[in-house]
C-alpha positions in Angstrom: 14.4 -13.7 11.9 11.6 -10.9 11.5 10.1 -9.8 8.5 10.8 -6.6 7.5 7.4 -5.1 5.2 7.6 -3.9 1.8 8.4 -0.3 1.5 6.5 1.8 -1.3 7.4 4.7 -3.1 5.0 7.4 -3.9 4.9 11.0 -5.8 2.9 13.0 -3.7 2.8 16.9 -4.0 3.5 18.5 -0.2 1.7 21.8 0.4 3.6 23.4 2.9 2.0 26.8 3.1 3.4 30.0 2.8 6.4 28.4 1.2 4.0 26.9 -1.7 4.3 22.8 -2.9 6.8 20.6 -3.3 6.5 17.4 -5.5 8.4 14.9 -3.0 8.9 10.9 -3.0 6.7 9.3 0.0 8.2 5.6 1.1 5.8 4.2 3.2 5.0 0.6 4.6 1.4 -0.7 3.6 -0.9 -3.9 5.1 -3.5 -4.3 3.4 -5.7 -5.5 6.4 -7.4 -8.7 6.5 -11.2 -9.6 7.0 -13.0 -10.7 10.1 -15.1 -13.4 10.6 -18.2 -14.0 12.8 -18.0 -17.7 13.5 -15.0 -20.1 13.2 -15.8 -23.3 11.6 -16.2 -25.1 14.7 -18.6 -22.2 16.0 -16.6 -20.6 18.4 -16.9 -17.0 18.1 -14.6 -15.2 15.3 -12.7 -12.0 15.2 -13.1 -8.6 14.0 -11.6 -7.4 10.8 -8.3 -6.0 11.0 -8.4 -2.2 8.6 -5.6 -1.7 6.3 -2.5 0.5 8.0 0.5 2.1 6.1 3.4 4.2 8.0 5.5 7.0 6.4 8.8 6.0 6.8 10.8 8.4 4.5 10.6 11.5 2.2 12.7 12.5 -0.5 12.8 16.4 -2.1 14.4 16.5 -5.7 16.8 12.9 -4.4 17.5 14.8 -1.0 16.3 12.7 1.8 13.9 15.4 4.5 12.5 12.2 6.5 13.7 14.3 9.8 12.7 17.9 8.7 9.8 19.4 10.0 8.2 15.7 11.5 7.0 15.1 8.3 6.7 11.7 8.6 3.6 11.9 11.7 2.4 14.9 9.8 1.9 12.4 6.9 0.8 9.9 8.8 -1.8 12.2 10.0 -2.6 13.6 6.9 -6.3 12.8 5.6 -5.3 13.5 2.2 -2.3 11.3 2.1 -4.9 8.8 3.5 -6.6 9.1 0.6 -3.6 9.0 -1.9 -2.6 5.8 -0.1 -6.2 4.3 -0.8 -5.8 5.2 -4.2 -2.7 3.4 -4.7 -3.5 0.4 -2.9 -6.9 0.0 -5.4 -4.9 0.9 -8.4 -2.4 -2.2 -7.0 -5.1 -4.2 -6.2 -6.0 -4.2 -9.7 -3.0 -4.5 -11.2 -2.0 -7.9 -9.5 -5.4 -8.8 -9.9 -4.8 -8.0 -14.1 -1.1 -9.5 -13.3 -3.1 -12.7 -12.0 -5.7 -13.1 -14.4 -2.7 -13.3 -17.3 -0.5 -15.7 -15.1 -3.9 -18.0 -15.4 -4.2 -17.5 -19.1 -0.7 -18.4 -19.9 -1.0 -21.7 -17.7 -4.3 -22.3 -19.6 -2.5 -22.3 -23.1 0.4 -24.0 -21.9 -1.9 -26.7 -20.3 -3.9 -26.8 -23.8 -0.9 -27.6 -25.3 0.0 -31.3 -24.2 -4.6 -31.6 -24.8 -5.2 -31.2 -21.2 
């Protein structure tokens, strides 16, 4: 069975010209990416870091779905702003799980401290 990714939602406003901006509802897939590595541990050569990716998969206008109006979704895709909206979001995540982690470990701490280990 494959795994189907996450999908995201995010507010994004949509300048679309002459007809002005529209606040709409992004959903879009995200990977992170992962780091490379120059060596393995036995010394064979490594591999190269893979970058972080995300895909447009839908749009939403005021709960109407406009995924297949206009090719929004490549336009998106293409979009250097949106880019940097996404990289925004993932760093505001980032540190939000990171926060979410950091508690998890605190909690397991007390509880731990709590039977004197």
């Amino acid at each position: 069975m494959k795994h189907q990714p996450a999908i995201y939602d995010l507010d994004y406003t949509l300048d679309a010209g002459e007809l002005g901006e529209f606040e709409v509802e992004v959903h879009f897939t995200f990977s992170p990416g992962m780091p490379g590595r120059m060596y393995m541990p036995n010394g064979d050569p490594g591999y190269p870091d893979e970058p972080a990716e995300f895909e447009v998969v839908g749009v939403t206008y005021q709960s109407f779905d406009i995924t297949n109006w206009f090719d929004i979704c490549e336009t998106l895709n293409n979009s250097a702003h949106f880019c940097e909206c996404v990289a925004e979001w993932a760093a505001e995540k980032d540190a939000s799980d990171a926060a979410d982690y950091a508690d998890s470990l605190r909690e397991e701490k007390k509880y731990a401290d709590s039977f004197g280990y």
